[in-house]
N, C-alpha and C positions, 0 to 999 in steps of 0.2 A: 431297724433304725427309725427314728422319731422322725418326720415330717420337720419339727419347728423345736429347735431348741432354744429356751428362754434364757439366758446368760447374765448374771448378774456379778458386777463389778463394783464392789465396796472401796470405796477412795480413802485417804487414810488419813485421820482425823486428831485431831488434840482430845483430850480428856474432856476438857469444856467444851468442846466442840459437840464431841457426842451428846451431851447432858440434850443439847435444843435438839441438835437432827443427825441425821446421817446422809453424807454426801456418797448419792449413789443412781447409778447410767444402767438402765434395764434393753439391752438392744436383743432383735429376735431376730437369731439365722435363719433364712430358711435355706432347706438344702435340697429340694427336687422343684420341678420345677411347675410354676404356677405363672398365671397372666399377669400384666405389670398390672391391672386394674384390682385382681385377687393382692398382690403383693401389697399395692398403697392401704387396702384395707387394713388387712394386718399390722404396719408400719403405722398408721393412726389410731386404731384402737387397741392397741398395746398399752399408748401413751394415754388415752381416755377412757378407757373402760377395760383394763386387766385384767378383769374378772373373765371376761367374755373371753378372751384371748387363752387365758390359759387353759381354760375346762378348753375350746376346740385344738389345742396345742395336743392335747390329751386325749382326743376323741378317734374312732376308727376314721373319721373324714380326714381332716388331714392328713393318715398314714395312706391315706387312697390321693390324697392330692387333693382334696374338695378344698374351697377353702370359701371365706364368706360370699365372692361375688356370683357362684353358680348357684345357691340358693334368692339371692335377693334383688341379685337384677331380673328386671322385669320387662316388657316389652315396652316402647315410647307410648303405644295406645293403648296398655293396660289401665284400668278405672283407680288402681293404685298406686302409678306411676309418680315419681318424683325424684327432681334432682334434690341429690344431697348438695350441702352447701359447701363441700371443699371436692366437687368433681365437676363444677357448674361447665367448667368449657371443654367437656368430656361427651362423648354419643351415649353415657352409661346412665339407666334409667334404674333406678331400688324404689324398694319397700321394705318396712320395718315388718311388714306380713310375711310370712313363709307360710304359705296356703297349702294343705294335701294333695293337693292337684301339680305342685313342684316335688315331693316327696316321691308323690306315684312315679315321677320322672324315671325313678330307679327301685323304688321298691314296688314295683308295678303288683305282685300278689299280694302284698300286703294291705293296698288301699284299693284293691280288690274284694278282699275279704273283709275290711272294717265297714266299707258300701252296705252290703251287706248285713251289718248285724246291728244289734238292737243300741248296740255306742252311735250309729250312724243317726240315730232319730231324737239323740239327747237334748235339744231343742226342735229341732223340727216338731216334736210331739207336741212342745208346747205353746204354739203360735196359737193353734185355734180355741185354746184354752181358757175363756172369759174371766170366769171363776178365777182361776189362779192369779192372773192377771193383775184382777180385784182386789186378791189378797195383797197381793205386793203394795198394788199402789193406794188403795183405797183406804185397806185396813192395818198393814203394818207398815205405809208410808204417810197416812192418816190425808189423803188425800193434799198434802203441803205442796203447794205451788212451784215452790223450787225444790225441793228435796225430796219430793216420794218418791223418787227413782233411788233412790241408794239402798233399800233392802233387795232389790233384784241384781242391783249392777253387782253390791259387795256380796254377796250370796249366792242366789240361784244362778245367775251368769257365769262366777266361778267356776263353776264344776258342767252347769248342762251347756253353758255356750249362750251364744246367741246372734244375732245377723251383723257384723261389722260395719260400720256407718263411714263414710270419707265426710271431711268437713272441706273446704274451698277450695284447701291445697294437696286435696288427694292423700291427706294423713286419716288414721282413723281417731274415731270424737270419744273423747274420756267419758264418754255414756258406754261406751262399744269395748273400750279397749284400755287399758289390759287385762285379758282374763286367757285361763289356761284351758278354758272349756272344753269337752270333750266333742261336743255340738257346734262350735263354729260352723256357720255360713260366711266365708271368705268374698270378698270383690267380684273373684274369677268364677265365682259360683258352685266350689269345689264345699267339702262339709267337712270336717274334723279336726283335731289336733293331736297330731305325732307329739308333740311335747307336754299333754296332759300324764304320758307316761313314763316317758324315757326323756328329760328337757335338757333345752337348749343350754349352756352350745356344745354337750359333750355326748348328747342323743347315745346312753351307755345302755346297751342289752342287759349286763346285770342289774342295774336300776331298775329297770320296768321289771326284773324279777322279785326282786326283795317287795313283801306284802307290803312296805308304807308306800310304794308305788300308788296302790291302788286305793291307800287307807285315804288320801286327799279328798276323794269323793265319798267313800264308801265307809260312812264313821256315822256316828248320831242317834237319834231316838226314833227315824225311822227308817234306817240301814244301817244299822250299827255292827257290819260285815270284818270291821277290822276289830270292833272289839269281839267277835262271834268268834274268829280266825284263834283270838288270845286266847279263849275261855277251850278252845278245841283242846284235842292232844297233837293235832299238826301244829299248834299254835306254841303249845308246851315246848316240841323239840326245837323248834324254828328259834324261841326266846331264849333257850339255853345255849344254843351251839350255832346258830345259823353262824354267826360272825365266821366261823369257819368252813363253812360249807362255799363249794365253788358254784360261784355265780354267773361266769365268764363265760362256758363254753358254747361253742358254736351252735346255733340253731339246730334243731333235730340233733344233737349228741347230748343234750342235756339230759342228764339220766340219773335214776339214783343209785347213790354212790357217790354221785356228788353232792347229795344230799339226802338226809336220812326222812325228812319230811315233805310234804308238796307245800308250796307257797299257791296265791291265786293262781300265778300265772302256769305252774307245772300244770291243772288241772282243767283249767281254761284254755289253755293258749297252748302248749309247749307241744312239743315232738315228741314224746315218751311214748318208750314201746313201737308199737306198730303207727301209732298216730304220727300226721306231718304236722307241724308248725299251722296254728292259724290265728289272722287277728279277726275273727268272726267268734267274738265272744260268747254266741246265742246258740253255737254250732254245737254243744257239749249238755244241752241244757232240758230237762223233760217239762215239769212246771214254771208258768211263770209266777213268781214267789213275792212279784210288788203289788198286781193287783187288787182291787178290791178283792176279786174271789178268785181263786187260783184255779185254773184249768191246763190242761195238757197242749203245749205247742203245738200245731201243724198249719203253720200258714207259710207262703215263700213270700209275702208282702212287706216291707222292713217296715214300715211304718204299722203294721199290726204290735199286737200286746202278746200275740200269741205266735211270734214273728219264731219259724224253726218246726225242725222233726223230732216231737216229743221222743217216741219210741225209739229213734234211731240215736239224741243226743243221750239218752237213755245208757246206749250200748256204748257208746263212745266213752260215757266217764267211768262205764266197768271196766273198761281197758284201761283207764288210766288207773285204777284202783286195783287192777290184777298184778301191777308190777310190785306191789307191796303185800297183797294180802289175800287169802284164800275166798274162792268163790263164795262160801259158805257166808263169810263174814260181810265180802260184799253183797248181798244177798240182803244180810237181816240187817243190815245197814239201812237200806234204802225202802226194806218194809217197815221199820220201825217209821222213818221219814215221814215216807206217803200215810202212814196213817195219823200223822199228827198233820198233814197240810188235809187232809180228806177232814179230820174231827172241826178244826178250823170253819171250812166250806160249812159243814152242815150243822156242827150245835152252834156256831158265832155268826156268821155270817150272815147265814139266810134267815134267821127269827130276827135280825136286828134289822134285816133290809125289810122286811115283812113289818115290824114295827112303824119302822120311817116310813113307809109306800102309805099305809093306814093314816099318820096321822097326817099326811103330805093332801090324803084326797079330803079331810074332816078340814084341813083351814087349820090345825093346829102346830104348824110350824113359821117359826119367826120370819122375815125376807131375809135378816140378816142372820146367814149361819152360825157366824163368829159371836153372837148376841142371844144363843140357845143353845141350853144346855145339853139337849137333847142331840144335838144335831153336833156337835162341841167330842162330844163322848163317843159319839157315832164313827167319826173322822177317828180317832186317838183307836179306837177299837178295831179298824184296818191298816189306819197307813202307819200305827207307828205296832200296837200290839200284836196286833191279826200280823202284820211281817214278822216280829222280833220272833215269834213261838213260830211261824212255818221256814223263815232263813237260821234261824239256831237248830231248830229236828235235823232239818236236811244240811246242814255243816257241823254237823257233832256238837254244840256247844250246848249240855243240861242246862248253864242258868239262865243264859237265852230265850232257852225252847221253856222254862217250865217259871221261874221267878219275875223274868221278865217278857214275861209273853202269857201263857195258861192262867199262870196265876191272877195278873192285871186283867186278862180277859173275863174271866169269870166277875170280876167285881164290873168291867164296863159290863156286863150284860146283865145283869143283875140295879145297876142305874138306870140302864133304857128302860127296864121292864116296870122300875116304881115309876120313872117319869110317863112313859106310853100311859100306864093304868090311869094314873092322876086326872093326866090330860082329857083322856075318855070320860072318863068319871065326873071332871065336870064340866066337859064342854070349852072349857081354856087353858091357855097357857099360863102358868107360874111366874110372879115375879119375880 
């Protein structure tokens, strides 16, 4: 039985009447029981924000009882403490934040395991980041007095997070806030966002299963992971049939059968087979596949690039691949793979970092990267090409791995190599 039943009572109206509006009373029963403080919530955003009301009306919290005030009351000397203004002569202190560090409350392995893995550093990585920095403000905000902060807030902020700021009255500041980042750094000092995956207010497990969970972040020209997912043949069964495949079932029973393909999260994340449930997305993983040059995991530092146990996440996602498919095939799978992230490393990579290093000690590189070609092509030939051909090999996807990736690569390196010579040849840089 539902937690909160939404009741809607249609009043009865003339013909003309209808034409303008319709006269109609939306009241919420609740039927277990909740604190009179949880209760007034409900009873006011019902009437102010519906939306909110009814995804949690719908959510496993409310069939547990949760309801808005045990995530959002906060303590009176929390740094994000504030009275709302219809509970002022009330001891009850909120925030619009719901930090992971209130999550962990109850999903204590969960924000255990996401501690842990490489979602954990999705800002964090990029505080000491000059460079990037630069880009944002300098050169895609053009240095504007008032506005250069709008390509990081409306973009990179988005998806990696970043440190939430309070303004006078303990609210967070429209530079901070709203964003669904995976990287948040919270008031309370806590790091992530449960609702980058599964969101607010109906936090649904099969949400965070279906691939557009993931596609929010993981899309573009240089992680182009949910168009890689499309181009697969996991991708194929998923866009045919998924709408029918069960989403629902309980942690560690998700299995297939209940679906004929893996999504991110079967493969990542899920309890299949022998494997338990983990949100340590880095736990499954041999190569790190964003770097400039791809080497094999083995670090337990989270803040590393090479953060995990190569050979052991290795073994991990042959398990998840043996529920489906024969050793054999897992096998030449992940040989085919490694040998297109290994050709990557050694024909693109290193002649093009060997190129930059030379003309970097000759004085033949711009100060402004974004302002040389060379340096322009350089960039394009790791973080968006050098990815697309080593995350398409190793996710199945040929036009990935070969049209949009080997193929583009061959012509950046085949760029660097006229402009390097030029530059050599006479001593300068090109107009």
């Amino acid at each position: 039985m539902s937690l909160a039943v939404i009741m809607l009572a249609v009043m009865p109206a003339t013909l003309a009447d209808t034409a303008f509006s319709i006269a109609s009373a939306k009241t919420l029963k609740i039927n277990r029981d909740l604190s009179e403080e949880g209760k007034a919530c409900i009873t006011c955003h019902q009437q102010v924000s519906p939306g909110q009301v009814a995804d949690w009306a719908d959510s496993r919290h409310a069939h547990a009882g949760i309801s808005c005030i045990d995530c959002h009351q906060v303590p009176e000397d929390a740094p994000h403490a504030t009275r709302h203004a219809n509970v002022e002569d009330t001891p009850v202190f909120v925030s619009a934040l719901v930090s992971p560090a209130v999550c962990g409350r109850c999903h204590v392995d969960a924000k255990k395991q996401f501690d842990a893995s490489g979602h954990f550093r999705s800002y964090h990585q990029i505080i000491p980041k000059d460079n990037l920095h630069a880009l944002q403000i300098v050169h895609e905000g053009q240095n504007h007095p008032e506005l250069s902060g709008a390509p990081g807030e409306t973009g990179c902020m988005q998806c990696h997070g970043t440190e939430i700021k309070l303004d006078e009255n303990n609210r967070p500041t429209p530079e901070t806030w709203p964003n669904n980042g995976m990287g948040n750094i919270y008031p309370d000092g806590s790091t992530g966002s449960c609702n980058a995956c599964h969101s607010r207010h109906k936090f649904s497990i099969a949400e965070a299963r279906h691939p557009n969970a993931c596609a929010s972040c993981h899309l573009g020209p240089d992680h182009p992971n949910i168009e890689i997912y499309n181009n697969s043949k996991h991708g194929h069964l998923y866009n045919t049939e998924g709408d029918e495949w069960k989403m629902d079932s309980a942690p560690d029973a998700w299995e297939p059968g209940d679906y004929r393909a893996p999504t991110c999260a079967t493969c990542h994340m899920s309890g299949i087979g022998e494997l338990s449930v983990t949100h340590n997305v880095s736990e499954r993983l041999y190569w790190n596949l964003w770097a400039k040059k791809s080497n094999v995991r083995g670090s337990d530092d989270v803040m590393s690039p090479l953060l995990g146990d190569g050979p052991a996440g290795r073994e991990k996602m042959k398990m998840v691949c043996s529920n489906c498919h024969t050793a054999s095939h897992t096998e030449g799978f992940f040989k085919q793979g490694d040998k297109a992230v290994m050709l990557y490393n050694e024909a693109y990579y290193e002649p093009a970092t060997a190129m930059l290093n030379e003309l970097k000690e000759k004085g033949l590189l711009r100060e402004n990267p974004w302002a040389d070609e060379f340096q322009i092509v350089y960039y394009h030939l790791w973080h968006h090409q050098g990815r697309r051909a080593r995350q398409g090999a190793m996710m199945g996807a040929p036009d990935y791995a070969h049209w949009h990736g080997f193929f583009e690569l061959q012509q950046d390196l085949y760029k660097l190599k006229g402009i390097h010579a030029k530059r050599l040849e006479t001593g300068e840089i090109e107009d």
